[in-house]
Structure formats: structure tokens, C-alpha cells
SERO-4910 file (N, C-alpha, C, O; in steps of 0.05 Angstrom, whole numbers):
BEGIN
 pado doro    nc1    nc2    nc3   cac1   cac2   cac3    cc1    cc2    cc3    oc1    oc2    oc3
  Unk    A   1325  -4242   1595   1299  -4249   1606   1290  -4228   1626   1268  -4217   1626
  Unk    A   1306  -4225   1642   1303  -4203   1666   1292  -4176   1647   1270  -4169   1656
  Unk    A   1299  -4162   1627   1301  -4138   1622   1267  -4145   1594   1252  -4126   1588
  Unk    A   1263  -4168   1585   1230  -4174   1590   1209  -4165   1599   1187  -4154   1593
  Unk    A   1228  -4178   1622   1206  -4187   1654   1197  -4150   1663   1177  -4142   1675
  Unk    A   1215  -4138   1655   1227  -4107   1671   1197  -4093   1650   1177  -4081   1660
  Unk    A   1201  -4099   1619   1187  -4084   1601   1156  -4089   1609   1138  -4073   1611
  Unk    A   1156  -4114   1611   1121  -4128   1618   1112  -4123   1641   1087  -4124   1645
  Unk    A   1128  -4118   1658   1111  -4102   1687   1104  -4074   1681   1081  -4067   1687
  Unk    A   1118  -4059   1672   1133  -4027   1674   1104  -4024   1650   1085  -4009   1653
  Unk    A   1111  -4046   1622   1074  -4031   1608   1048  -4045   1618   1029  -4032   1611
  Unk    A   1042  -4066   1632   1026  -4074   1661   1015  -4049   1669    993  -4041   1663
  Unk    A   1036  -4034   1684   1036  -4011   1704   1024  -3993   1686   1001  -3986   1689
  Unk    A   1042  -3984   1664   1023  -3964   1647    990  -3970   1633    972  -3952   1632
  Unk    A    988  -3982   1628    961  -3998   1625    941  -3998   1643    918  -3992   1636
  Unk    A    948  -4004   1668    932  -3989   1691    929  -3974   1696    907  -3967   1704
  Unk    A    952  -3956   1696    942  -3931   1702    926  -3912   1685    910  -3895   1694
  Unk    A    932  -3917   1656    919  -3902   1640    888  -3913   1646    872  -3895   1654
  Unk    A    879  -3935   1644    858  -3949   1651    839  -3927   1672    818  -3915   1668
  Unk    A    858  -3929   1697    853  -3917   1721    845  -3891   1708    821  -3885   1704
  Unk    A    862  -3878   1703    859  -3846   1690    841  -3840   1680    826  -3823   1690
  Unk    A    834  -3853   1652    808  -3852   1635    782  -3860   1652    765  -3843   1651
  Unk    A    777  -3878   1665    753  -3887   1687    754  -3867   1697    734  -3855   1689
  Unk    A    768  -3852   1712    773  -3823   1730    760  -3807   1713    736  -3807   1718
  Unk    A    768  -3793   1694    767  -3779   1674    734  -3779   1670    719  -3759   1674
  Unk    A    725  -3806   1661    695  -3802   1661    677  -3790   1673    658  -3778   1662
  Unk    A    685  -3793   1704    662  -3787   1720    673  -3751   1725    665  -3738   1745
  Unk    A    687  -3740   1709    688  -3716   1721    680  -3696   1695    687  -3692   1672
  Unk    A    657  -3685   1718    642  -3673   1689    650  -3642   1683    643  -3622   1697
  Unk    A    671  -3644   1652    684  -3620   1641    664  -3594   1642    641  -3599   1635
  Unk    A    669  -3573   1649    656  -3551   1636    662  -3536   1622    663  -3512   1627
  Unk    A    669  -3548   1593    678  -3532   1571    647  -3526   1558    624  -3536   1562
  Unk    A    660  -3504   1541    632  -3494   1510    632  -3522   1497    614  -3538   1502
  Unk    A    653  -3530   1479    641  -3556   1463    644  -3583   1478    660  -3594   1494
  Unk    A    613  -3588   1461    607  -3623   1483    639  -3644   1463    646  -3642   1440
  Unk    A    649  -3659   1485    665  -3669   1489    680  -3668   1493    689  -3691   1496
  Unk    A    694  -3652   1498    721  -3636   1506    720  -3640   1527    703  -3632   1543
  Unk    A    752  -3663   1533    759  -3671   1565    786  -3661   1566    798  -3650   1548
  Unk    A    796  -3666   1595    822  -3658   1596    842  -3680   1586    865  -3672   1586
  Unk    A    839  -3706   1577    858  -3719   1571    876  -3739   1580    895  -3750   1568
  Unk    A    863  -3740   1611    892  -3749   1622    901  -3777   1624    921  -3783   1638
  Unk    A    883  -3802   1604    899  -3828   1602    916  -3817   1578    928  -3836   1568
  Unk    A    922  -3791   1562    937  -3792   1544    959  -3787   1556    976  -3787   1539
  Unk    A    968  -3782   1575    984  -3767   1593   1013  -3795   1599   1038  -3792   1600
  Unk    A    992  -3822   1602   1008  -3841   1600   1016  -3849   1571   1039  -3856   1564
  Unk    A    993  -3849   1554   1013  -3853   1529   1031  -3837   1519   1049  -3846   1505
  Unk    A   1030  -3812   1525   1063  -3795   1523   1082  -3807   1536   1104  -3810   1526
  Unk    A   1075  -3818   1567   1101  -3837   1579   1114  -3850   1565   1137  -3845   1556
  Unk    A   1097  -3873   1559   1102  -3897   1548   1113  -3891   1522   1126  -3908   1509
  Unk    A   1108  -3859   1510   1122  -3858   1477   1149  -3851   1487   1166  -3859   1471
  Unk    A   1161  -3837   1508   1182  -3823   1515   1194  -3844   1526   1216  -3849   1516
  Unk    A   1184  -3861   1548   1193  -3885   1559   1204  -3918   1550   1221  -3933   1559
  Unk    A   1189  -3922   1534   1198  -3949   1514   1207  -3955   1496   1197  -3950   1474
  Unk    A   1226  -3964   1498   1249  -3974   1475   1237  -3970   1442   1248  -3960   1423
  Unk    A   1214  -3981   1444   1198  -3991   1408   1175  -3965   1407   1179  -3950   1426
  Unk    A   1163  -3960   1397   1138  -3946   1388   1107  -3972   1386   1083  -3966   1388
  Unk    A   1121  -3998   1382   1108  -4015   1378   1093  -4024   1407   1070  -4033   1409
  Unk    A   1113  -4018   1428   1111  -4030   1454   1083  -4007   1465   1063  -4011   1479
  Unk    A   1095  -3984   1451   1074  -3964   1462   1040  -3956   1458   1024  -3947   1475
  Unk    A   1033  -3963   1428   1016  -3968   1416    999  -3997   1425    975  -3997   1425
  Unk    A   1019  -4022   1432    999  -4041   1454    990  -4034   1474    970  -4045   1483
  Unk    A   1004  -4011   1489    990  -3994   1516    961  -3974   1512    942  -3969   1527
  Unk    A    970  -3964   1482    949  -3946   1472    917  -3967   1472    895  -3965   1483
  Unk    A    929  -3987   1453    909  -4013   1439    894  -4022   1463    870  -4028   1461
  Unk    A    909  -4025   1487    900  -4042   1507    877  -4027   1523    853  -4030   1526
  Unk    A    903  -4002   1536    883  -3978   1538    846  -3967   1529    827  -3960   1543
  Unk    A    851  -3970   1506    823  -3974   1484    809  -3993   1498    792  -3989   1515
  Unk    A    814  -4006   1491    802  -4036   1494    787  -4034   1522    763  -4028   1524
  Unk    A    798  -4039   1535    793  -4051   1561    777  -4018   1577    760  -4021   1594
  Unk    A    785  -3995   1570    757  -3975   1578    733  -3977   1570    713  -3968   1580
  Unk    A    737  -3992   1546    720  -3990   1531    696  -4014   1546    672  -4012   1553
  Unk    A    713  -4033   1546    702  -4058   1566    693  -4050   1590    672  -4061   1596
  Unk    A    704  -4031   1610    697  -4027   1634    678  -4014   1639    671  -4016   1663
  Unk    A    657  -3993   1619    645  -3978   1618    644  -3953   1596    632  -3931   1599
  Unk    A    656  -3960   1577    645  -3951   1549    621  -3963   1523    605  -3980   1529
  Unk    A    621  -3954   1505    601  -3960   1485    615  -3963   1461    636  -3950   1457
  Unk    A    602  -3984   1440    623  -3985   1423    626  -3959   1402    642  -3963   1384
  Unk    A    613  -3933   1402    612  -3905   1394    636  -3899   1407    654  -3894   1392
  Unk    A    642  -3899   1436    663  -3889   1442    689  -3899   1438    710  -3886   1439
  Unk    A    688  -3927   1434    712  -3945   1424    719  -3929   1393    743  -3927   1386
  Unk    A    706  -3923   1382    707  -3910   1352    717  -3884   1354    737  -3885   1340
  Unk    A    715  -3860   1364    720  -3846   1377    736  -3837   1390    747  -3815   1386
  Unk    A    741  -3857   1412    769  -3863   1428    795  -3862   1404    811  -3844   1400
  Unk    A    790  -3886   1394    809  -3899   1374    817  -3885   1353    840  -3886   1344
  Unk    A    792  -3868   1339    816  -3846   1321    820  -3826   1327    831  -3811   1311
  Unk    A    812  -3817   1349    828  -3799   1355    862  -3807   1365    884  -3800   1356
  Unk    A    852  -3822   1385    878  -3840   1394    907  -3842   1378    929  -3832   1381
  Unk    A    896  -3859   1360    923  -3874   1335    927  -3851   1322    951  -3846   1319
  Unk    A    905  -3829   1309    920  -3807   1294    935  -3789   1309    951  -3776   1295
  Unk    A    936  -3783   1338    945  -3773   1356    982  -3790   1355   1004  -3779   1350
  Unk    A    977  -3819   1363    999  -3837   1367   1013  -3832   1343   1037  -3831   1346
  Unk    A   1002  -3827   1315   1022  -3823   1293   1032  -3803   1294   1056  -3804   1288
  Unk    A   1021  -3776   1302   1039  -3751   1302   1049  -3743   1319   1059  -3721   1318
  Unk    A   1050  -3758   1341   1069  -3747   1363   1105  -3773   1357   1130  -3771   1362
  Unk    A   1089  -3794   1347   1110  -3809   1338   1127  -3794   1319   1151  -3790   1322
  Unk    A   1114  -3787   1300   1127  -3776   1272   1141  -3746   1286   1164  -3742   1280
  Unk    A   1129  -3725   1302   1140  -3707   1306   1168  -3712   1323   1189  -3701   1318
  Unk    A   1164  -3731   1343   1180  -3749   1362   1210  -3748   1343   1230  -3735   1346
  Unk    A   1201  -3771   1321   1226  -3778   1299   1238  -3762   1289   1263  -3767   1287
  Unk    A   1225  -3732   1277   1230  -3710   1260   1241  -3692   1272   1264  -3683   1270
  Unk    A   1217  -3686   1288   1235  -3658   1301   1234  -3653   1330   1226  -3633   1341
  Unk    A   1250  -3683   1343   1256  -3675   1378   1271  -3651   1377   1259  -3631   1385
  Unk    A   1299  -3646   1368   1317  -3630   1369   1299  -3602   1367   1310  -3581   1373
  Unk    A   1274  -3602   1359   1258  -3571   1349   1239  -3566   1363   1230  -3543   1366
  Unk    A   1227  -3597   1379   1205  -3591   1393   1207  -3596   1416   1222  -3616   1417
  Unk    A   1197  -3587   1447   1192  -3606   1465   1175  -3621   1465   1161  -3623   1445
  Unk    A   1170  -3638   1493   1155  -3656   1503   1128  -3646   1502   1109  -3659   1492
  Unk    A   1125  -3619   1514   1098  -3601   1518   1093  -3590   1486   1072  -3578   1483
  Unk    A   1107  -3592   1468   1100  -3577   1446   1091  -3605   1423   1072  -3604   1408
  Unk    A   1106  -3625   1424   1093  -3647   1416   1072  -3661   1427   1060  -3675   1411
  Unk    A   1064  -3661   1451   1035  -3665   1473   1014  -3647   1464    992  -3657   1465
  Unk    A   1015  -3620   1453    995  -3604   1451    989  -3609   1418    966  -3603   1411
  Unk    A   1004  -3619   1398    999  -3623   1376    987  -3657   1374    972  -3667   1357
  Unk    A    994  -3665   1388    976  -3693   1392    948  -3691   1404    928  -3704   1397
  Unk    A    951  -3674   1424    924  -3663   1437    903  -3658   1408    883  -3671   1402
  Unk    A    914  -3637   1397    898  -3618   1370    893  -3645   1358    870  -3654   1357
  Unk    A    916  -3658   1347    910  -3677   1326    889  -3704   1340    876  -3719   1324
  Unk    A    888  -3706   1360    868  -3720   1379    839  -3721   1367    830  -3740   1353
  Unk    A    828  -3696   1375    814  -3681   1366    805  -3674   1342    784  -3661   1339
  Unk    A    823  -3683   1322    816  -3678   1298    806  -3704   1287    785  -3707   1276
  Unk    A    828  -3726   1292    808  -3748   1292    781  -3762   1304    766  -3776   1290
  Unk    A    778  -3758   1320    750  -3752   1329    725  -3744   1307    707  -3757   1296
  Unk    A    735  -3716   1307    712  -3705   1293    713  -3712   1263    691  -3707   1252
  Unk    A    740  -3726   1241    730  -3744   1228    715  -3764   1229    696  -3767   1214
  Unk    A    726  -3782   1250    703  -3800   1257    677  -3795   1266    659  -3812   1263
  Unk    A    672  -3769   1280    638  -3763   1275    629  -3755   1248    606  -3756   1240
  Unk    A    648  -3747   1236    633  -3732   1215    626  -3744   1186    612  -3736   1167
  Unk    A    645  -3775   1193    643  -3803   1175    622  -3809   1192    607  -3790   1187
  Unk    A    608  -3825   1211    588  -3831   1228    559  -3811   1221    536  -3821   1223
  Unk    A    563  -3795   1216    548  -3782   1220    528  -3769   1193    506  -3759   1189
  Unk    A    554  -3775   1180    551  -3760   1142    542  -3732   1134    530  -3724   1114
  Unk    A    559  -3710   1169    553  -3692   1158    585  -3677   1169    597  -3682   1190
  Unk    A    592  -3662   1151    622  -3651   1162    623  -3622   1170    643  -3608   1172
  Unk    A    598  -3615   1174    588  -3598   1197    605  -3595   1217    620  -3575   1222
  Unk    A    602  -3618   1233    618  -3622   1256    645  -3607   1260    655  -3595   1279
  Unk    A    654  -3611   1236    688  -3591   1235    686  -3574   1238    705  -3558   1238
  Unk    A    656  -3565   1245    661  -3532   1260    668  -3523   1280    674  -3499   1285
  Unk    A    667  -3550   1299    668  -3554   1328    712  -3547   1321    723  -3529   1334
  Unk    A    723  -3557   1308    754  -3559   1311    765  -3529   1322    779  -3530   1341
  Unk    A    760  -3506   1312    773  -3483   1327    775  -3484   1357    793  -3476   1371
  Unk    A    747  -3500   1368    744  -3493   1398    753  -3518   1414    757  -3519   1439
  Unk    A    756  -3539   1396    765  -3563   1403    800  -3561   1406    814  -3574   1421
  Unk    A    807  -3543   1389    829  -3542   1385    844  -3523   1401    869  -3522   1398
  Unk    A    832  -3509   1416    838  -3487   1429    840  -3497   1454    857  -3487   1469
  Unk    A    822  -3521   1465    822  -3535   1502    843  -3556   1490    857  -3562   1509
  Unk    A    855  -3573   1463    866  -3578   1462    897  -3579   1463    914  -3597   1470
  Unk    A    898  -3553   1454    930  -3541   1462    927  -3533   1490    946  -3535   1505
  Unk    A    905  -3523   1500    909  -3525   1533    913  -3549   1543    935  -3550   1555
  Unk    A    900  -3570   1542    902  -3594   1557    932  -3613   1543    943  -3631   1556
  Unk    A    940  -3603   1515    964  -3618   1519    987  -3607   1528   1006  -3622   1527
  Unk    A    993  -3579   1538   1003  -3567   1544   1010  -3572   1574   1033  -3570   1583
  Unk    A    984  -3581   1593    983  -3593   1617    999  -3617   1622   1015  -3621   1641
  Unk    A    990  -3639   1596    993  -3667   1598   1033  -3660   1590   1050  -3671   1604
  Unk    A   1037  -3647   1572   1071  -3652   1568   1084  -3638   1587   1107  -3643   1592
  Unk    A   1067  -3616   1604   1084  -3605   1628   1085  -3625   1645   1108  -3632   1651
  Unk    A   1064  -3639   1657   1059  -3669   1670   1082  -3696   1660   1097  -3710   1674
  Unk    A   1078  -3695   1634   1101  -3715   1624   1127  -3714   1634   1143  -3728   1645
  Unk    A   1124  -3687   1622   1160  -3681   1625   1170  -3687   1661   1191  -3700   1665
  Unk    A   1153  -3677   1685   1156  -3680   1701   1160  -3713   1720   1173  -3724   1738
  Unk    A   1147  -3715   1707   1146  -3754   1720   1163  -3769   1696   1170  -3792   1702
  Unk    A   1168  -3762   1678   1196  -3779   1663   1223  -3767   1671   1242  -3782   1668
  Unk    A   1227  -3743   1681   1246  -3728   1702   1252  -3755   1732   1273  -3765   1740
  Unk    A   1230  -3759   1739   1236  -3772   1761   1243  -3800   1757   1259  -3815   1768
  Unk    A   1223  -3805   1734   1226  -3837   1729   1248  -3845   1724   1255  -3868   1728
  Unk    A   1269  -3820   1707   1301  -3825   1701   1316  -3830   1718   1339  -3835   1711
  Unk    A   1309  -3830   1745   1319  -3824   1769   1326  -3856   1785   1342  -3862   1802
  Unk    A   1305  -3875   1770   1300  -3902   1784   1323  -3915   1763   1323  -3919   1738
  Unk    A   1343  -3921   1784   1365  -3952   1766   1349  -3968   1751   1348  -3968   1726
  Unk    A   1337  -3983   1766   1331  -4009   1746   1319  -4002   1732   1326  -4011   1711
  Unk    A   1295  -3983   1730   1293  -3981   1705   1302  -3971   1682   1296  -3978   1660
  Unk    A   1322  -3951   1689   1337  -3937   1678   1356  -3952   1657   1359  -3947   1633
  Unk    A   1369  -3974   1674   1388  -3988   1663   1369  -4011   1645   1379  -4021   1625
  Unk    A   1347  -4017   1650   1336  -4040   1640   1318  -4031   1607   1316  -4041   1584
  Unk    A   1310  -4010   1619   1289  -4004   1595   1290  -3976   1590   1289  -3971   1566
  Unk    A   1293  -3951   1610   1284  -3921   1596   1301  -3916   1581   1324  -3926   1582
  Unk    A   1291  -3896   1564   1300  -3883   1540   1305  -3850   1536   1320  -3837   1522
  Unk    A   1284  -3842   1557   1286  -3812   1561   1307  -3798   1568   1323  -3802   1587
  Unk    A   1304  -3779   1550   1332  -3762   1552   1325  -3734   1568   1342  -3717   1573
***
């Protein structure tokens, strides 16, 4: 019951914060060349939570919720669409790279390919929305602040799952990070 109680605060906490992050995130206006291109940083918690929680399942309700509820606070349902595939195609390949090839990749090298793949979903979903696949022209330059910005977020990861290994109870109750 206790070690529950431990998981349902601990993705609580991540849920807010990403929450927090992404609201943050909004109001700060990027100055990249291509329009949309942010730095990323409620993804920053779902790398936590993929490195940090027992299931993949547990992590993806943080992603889901995440969605959700920005979307509620001050999004549009364009950006819920948006959000979301980039999001989950992001969540599958950092999962799948996660499974395949930890031993080959790091934290920052699977963060920057989730970043890209971020981004790529996206601009499927504009380019389904939109009915023109034009848009994929935007991917070189998308893909280029992408490996920057996930490069940031897994140096960031790696650093605060460093410390978080550091806390007993959670350590003993729930983390996973090696």
C-alpha cells in the first residue's frame, strides 16, 4: 500500500510540474527561424518519469494527463492534436530506444531522438490537417533546434535523476534509474 501511496504522489508531482513547465514554456517567446519550435521543457519531465517509473504505462498517464490538462489550462484543441502526436510518437521511441539500445545509447542521445521524432510527429499531424505535405519542409530545421533542445533536456535529465537516486524512500520504494 505504502509503495502505491509513494508511486501516486511521486506521478502527482510529475504531472505538475510538467503542467507548470509547459504553462512556463508558453509565455516565453522562442526566437527560432521555424514558427513552432520551442525548447521543450515539459518533455524534460517525461524523460523523468520514463527513466524513473517502474511501468512505461505509469509514464504515458503522466504524458496523457500532461496533454490534457495544458490543454485545459490554456490551449486549443489544434494544439491538443499537435501536442499529442508529437508527444506519443516521441513516448514510443524513446521507449523503444530505452528497451533496445540503453547499453548503446545515453539518456541525452535518446532525449535528442525523441526531441527529432517529436517534431516529426507534429508536422505529420499538420500536414494530415492541413492536406498539404509541404510542411515536411520545415523537418531539417525542426530537426536541427531539435537535437539542440533534446540534448539540453537529457543533459537536464540525467542531472536531476543523479540526485533523485540519492533520496531513500524513493529509491527503495519506486526508482529505477541506473
Amino acid at each position: 500500500m505504502k509503495k502505491n501511496t509513494t508511486k501516486l504522489v511521486y506521478m502527482s508531482l510529475l504531472v505538475s510540474m510538467a503542467l507548470i513547465l509547459s504553462i512556463f514554456e508558453s509565455m516565453i517567446p522562442v526566437p527560432f527561424i521555424t514558427p513552432g519550435a520551442k525548447l521543450g521543457l515539459a518533455n524534460l519531465v517525461i524523460m523523468i518519469s520514463i527513466y524513473s517509473l517502474p511501468r512505461y504505462r505509469d509514464s504515458f498517464i503522466v504524458l496523457f494527463l500532461r496533454l490534457f490538462l495544458s490543454t485545459l489550462f490554456g490551449g486549443s484543441f489544434s494544439m491538443l492534436i499537435y501536442s499529442a502526436s508529437g508527444g506519443i510518437l516521441s513516448f514510443i521511441i524513446i521507449v523503444l530506444l530505452k528497451k533496445f539500445f540503453n547499453n548503446y545509447l545515453s539518456i541525452i542521445g535518446i532525449s535528442a531522438a525523441g526531441a527529432v521524432f517529436h517534431n516529426i510527429g507534429q508536422l505529420l499531424a499538420a500536414a494530415l490537417i492541413l492536406e498539404n505535405f509541404g510542411v515536411i519542409l520545415y523537418l531539417p530545421f525542426l530537426s536541427l533546434a531539435g537535437i539542440v533542445t533534446g540534448i539540453f533536456v537529457g543533459i537536464t535529465a540525467n542531472y536531476i535523476l543523479n540526485h533523485l537516486n540519492k533520496i531513500p524512500n524513493l529509491k527503495k520504494n519506486l526508482f529505477i534509474y541506473k
